[in-house]
C-alpha positions as CSV (number, residue, x, y, z in Angstrom):
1,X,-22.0,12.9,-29.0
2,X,-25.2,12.2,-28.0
3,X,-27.2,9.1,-27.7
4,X,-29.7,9.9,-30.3
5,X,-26.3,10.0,-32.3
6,X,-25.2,6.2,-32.1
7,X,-29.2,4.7,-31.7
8,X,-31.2,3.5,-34.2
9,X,-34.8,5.9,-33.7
10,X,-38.0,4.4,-34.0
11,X,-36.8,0.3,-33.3
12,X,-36.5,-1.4,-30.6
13,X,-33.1,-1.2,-28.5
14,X,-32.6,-5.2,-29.3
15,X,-33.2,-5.2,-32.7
16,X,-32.0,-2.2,-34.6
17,X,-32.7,-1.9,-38.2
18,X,-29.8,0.6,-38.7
19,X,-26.8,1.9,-36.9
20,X,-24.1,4.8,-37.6
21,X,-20.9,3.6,-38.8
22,X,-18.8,5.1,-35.9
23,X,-21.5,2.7,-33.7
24,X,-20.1,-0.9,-35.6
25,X,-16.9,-2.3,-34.5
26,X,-13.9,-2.9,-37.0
27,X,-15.5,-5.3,-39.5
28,X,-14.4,-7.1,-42.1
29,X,-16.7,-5.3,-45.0
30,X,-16.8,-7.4,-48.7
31,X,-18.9,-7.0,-51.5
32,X,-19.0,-9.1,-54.8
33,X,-16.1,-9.9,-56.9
34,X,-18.8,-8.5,-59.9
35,X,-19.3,-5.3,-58.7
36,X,-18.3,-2.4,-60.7
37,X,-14.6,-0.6,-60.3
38,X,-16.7,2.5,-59.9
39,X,-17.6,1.9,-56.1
40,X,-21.4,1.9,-56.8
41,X,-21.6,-1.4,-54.8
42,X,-23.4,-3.0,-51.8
43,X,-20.9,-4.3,-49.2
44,X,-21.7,-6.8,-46.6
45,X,-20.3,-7.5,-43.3
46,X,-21.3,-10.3,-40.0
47,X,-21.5,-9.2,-36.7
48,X,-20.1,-10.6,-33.8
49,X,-23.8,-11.2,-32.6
50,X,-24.6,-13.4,-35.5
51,X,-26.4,-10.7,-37.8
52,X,-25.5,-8.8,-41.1
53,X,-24.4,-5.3,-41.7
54,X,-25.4,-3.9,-45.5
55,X,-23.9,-0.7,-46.1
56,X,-23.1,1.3,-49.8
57,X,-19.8,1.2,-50.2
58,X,-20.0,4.9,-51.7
59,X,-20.5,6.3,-48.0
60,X,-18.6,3.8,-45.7
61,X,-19.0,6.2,-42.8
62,X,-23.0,6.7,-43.5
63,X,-26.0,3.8,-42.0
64,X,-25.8,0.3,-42.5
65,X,-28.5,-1.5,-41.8
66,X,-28.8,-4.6,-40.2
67,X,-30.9,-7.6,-40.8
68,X,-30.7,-11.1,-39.4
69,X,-29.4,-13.9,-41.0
70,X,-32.9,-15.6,-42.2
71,X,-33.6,-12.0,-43.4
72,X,-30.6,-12.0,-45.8
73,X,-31.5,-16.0,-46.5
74,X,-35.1,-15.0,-47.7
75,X,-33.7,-11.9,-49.8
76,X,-30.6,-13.7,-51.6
77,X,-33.7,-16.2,-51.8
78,X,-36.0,-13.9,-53.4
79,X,-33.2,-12.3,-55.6
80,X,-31.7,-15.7,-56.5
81,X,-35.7,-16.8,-57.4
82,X,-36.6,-13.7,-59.8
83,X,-38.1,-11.8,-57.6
84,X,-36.2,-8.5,-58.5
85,X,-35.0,-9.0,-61.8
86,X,-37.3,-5.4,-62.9
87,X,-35.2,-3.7,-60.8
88,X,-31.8,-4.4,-62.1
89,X,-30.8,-3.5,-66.2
């Protein structure tokens, strides 16, 4: 495996906006008691530096991307506001 492999390209080494599955330590993934049996859900996950990990639960192994927590804050914010109802059916 190379490095290009387990780093996030085109961020800054302290604040990746991604990292590969196999780069995240054993976390403790949820998602919301409303998502459907199907698997087509969002799944969430904090890491032991404080920030969030958002991956699809449909490819566990695949990216999650990682935001801080204010970042989460202003989306659950924005989502809980209106802000994306046109998005969702």
């Amino acid at each position: 495996m190379t490095t290009s492999d387990t780093e996030p390209q085109d961020t800054p080494a302290d604040s990746p906006a991604w990292l590969p599955a196999i780069a995240l330590p054993d976390l403790a993934w949820r998602k919301a008691t409303a998502s459907n049996p199907s698997g087509d859900c969002v799944e969430v996950a904090a890491l032991p530096d404080g920030d969030v990990a958002v991956r699809n639960s449909r490819a566990p192994h695949g990216p999650a991307l990682v935001y801080t927590r204010a970042e989460l804050a202003a989306f659950v914010d924005g989502v809980r506001g209106g802000e994306f109802d046109d998005l969702a059916p």
